[in-house]
N, C-alpha and C positions, 0 to 999 in steps of 0.2 A: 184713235185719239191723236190728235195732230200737235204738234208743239210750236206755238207762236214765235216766231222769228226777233231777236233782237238785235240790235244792230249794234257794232263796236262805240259807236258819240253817247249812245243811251247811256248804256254801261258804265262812261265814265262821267259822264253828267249822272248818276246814281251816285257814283264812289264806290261801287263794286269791284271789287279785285280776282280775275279772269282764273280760272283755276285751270295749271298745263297740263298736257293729257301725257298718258305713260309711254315713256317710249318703249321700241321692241329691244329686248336680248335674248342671247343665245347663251349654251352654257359649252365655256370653256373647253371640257375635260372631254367631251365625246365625240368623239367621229363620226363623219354623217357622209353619207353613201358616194358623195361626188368627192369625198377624200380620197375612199379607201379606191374608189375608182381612178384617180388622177396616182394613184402609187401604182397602180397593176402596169396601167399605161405606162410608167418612168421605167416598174422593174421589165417591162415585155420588148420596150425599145432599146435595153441596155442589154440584155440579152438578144435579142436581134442583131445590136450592132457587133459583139464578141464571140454569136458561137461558132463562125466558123473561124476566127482565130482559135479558138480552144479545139475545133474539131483538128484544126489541121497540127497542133501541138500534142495530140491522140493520136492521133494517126502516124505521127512522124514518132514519137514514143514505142508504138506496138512494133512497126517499120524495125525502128533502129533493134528491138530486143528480138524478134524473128529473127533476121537475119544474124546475130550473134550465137542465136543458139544454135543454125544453121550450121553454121560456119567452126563453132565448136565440135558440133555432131563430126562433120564431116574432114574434119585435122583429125579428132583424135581416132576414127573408123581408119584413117590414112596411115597415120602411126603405126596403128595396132598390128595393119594388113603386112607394113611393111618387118616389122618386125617379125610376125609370122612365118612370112618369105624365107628370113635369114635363118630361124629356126629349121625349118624345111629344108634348105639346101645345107647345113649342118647335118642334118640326118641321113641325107642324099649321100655324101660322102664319109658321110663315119662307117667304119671298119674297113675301106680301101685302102690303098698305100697313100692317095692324099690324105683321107682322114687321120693316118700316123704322123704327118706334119702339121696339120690344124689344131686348135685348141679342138677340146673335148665338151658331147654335147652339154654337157650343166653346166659348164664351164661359158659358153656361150649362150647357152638360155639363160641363167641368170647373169651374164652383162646384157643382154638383150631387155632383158626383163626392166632392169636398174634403168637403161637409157632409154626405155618407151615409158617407164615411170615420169619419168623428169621432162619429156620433151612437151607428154600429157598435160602435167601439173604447168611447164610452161605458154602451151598455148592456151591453154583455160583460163590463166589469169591474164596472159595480154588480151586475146580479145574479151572476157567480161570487164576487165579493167577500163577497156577504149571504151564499153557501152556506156557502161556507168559514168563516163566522164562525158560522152555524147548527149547522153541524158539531161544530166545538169543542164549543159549549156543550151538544152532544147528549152527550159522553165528562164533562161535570161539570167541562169546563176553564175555570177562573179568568180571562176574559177582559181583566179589569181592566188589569192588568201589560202584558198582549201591547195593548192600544187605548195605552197611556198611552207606551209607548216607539215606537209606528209615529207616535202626534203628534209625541214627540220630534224622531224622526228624519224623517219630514215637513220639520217646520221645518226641521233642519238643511239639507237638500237642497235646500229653498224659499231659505234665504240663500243656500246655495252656489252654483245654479243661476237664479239672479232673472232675467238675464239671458235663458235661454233661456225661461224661464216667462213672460216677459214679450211675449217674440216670439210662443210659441204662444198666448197668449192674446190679442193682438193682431191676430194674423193668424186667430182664427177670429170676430172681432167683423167685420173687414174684408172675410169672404167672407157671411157673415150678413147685413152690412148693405148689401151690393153696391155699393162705396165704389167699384172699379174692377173689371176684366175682362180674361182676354185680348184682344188686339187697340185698347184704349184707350188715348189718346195723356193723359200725367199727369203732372204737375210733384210730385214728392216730396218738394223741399225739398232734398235732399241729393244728389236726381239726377231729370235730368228725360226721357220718351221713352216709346218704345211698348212696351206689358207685352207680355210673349210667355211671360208663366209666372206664377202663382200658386200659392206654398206656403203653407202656415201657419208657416212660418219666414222664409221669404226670396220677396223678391218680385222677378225677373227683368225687366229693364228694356232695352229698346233706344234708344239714342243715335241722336241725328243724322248722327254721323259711323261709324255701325254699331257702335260698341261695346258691348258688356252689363255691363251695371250689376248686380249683387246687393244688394241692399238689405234689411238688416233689419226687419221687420217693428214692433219694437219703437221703434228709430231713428226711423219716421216720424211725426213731430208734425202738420201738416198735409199734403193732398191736395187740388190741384186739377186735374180731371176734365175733360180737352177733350172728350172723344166722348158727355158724356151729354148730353140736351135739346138746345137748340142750337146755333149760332155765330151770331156779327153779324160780315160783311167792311165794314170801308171802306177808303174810301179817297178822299186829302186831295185837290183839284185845284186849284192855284194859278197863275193867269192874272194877267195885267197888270190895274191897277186899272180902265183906260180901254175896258176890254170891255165890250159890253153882257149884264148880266145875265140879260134873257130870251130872246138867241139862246144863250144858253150852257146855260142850263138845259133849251129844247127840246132842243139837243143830244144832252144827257144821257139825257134822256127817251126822244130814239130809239134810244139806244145799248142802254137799259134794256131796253124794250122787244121789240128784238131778238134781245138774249141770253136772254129768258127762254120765248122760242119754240121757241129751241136746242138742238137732244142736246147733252151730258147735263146740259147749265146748266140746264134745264127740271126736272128729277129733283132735282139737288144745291140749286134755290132752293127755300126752305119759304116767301117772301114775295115782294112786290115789289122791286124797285130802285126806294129812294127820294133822291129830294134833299135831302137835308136843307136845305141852303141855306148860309147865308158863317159860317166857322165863325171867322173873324177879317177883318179889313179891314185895309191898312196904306197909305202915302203910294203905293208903286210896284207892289204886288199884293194878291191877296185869296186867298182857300184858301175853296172850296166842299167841302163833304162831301157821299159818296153813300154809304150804306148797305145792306143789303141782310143776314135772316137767312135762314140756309145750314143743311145737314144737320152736324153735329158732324163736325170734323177734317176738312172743307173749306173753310173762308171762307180760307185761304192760297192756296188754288186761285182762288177766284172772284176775291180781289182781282186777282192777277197778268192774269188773263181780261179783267177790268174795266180795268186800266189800260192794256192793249193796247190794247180797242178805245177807249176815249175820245183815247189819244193821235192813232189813226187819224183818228176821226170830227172831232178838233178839228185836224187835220191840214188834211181835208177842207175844213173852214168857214172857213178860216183863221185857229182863233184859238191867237194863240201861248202856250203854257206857261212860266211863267217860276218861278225861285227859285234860289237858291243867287248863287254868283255868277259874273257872265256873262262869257261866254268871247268877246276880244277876236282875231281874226287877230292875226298879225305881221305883215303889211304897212302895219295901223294901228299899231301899236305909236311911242310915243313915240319918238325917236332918244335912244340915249345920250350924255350928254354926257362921258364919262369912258371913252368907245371908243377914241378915237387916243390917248387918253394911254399913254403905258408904266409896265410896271409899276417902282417904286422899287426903288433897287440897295441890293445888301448894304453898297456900299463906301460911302453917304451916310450910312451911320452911324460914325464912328469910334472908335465903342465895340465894332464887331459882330466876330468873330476873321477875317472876311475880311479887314477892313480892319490886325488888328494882322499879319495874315501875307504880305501883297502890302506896308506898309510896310520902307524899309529898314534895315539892322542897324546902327547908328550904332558906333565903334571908342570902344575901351575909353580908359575917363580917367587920365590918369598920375594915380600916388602922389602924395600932396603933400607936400613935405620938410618 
């Protein structure tokens, strides 16, 4: 069926009013295929255009942390070896006559110990340190800010902590410059005895009367070192003035003489026993000196050895020892002159309340009219 054609004049010579046709629309809210196509396209060309920026900020990342751990690995294997080394050639010579001038092996393996500690702990944190800051600046990170607040806070923890920073830095100057050791007998100033421990904080001390000292590292201003180099023993001998001085000095001489023949006075003497000679003169005695250097942390020993036997040997010779002051029997003794007397009574004083309480109670005064 065909639809007759009308034409626009007709239409409005009728007065008919033209009805519009609908236009087309889309809806808003939904995505249609050449969208979601036109984003794969933006996101494929944006990643095309950055991934070898990103590959080559991967690569320079894995690069920079390889080689740190490399580099870690192969310091502290360095370290360790060389320390070993020195351990070794400590052993190599302990019990020879140089190993009697060396420190002693524990005494060396743990300084040895103490400074591959510290040299370790030092190169681990500069090179991960460097990485880590290599890093950052691999991502285009602003390092300025992050170095200017760790000075900050540095300092702050350098005030707050002086103290402990003081000790550690103390005690690694201390085992570097091998000030002292285990097994060394040391006056610290603030405590004195035989170390039995070294930290880089606290330095462990034995007492004479066995007590343990901890002493701060930082605390010690001066150290004086009995067990390095070596000792000088004397010891003073004071005889009456009217001795002849060269039987006394033979004396000496054979005394010397024979101890230094002697197990183990032969090992412990590094010299001769010398006589010095009169170390004062006075009206009723004289004090000779005898000397003698010793292996460290024995002239205590040798003195005690040495005055044994000179007491003996001048025993022997008869010459007598004199000082101090001399000891009288009590059959000499003067008589006292104030033995038979007795002692005074309470009642010779008539001020004393014995005397007011054994007096009698005198009867009351009449009234006076």
């Amino acid at each position: 069926m065909e639809v007759p054609a009308v034409s626009l004049p007709a239409l409005l010579a009728t007065g008919a009013t033209p009805t519009p046709a609908p236009s087309e629309t889309t809806a808003p809210g939904v995505a249609t295929l050449q969208d979601a196509q036109q984003s794969a396209t933006k996101a494929a060309s944006w990643v095309e255009q950055n991934w070898s920026t990103w590959l080559a900020i991967g690569l320079r990342v894995v690069l920079i942390l390889v080689i740190a751990a490399v580099l870690r690995v192969a310091v502290r294997r360095a370290i360790t070896k060389l320390i070993d080394r020195m351990n070794r050639t400590v052993q190599a010579v302990d019990g020879t006559a140089l190993g009697g001038l060396l420190v002693n092996a524990e005494r060396r393996r743990q300084r040895s110990q103490a400074i591959g500690s510290v040299l370790r702990s030092v190169a681990s944190f500069v090179i991960m340190g460097t990485a880590a800051l290599m890093v950052l600046s691999t991502f285009q990170i602003d390092l300025a800010p992050l170095l200017a607040s760790a000075g900050v806070a540095g300092v702050a923890i350098g005030f707050g902590a002086r103290n402990l920073v003081t000790d550690f830095l103390s005690g690694v100057f201390m085992i570097l410059e091998d000030q002292y050791g285990v097994g060394d007998t040391i006056d610290a100033g603030v405590a004195s005895g035989e170390v039995i421990e070294v930290g880089l904080r606290v330095t462990k001390l034995r007492g004479d009367g066995g007590e343990i000292w901890y002493v701060r590292n930082g605390e010690v201003k001066r150290i004086g070192n009995l067990s390095q180099g070596w000792a000088t023993a004397g010891v003073d001998v004071t005889v009456r003035a009217s001795e002849d001085l060269d039987r006394v000095r033979a004396t000496l001489d054979a005394v010397a003489e024979q101890m230094s023949k002697e197990e183990p006075w032969n090992e412990r003497l590094w010299g001769p026993i010398e006589v010095l000679g009169l170390d004062s003169v006075l009206l009723d005695s004289m004090v000779v000196r005898v000397s003698a250097k010793t292996m460290p942390g024995k002239a205590v020993a040798v003195e005690r050895e040495l005055r044994w036997r000179i007491k003996r040997a001048f025993d022997e010779a008869n010459i007598r020892i004199v000082g101090g002051l001399p000891t009288v029997p009590e059959d000499e003794l003067p008589a006292d002159p104030t033995a038979t007397m007795a002692a005074p009574s309470a009642y010779s004083n008539s001020a004393s309340p014995q005397t007011e309480t054994a007096s009698a109670i005198l009867p009351p005064r009449p009234a006076a009219k």
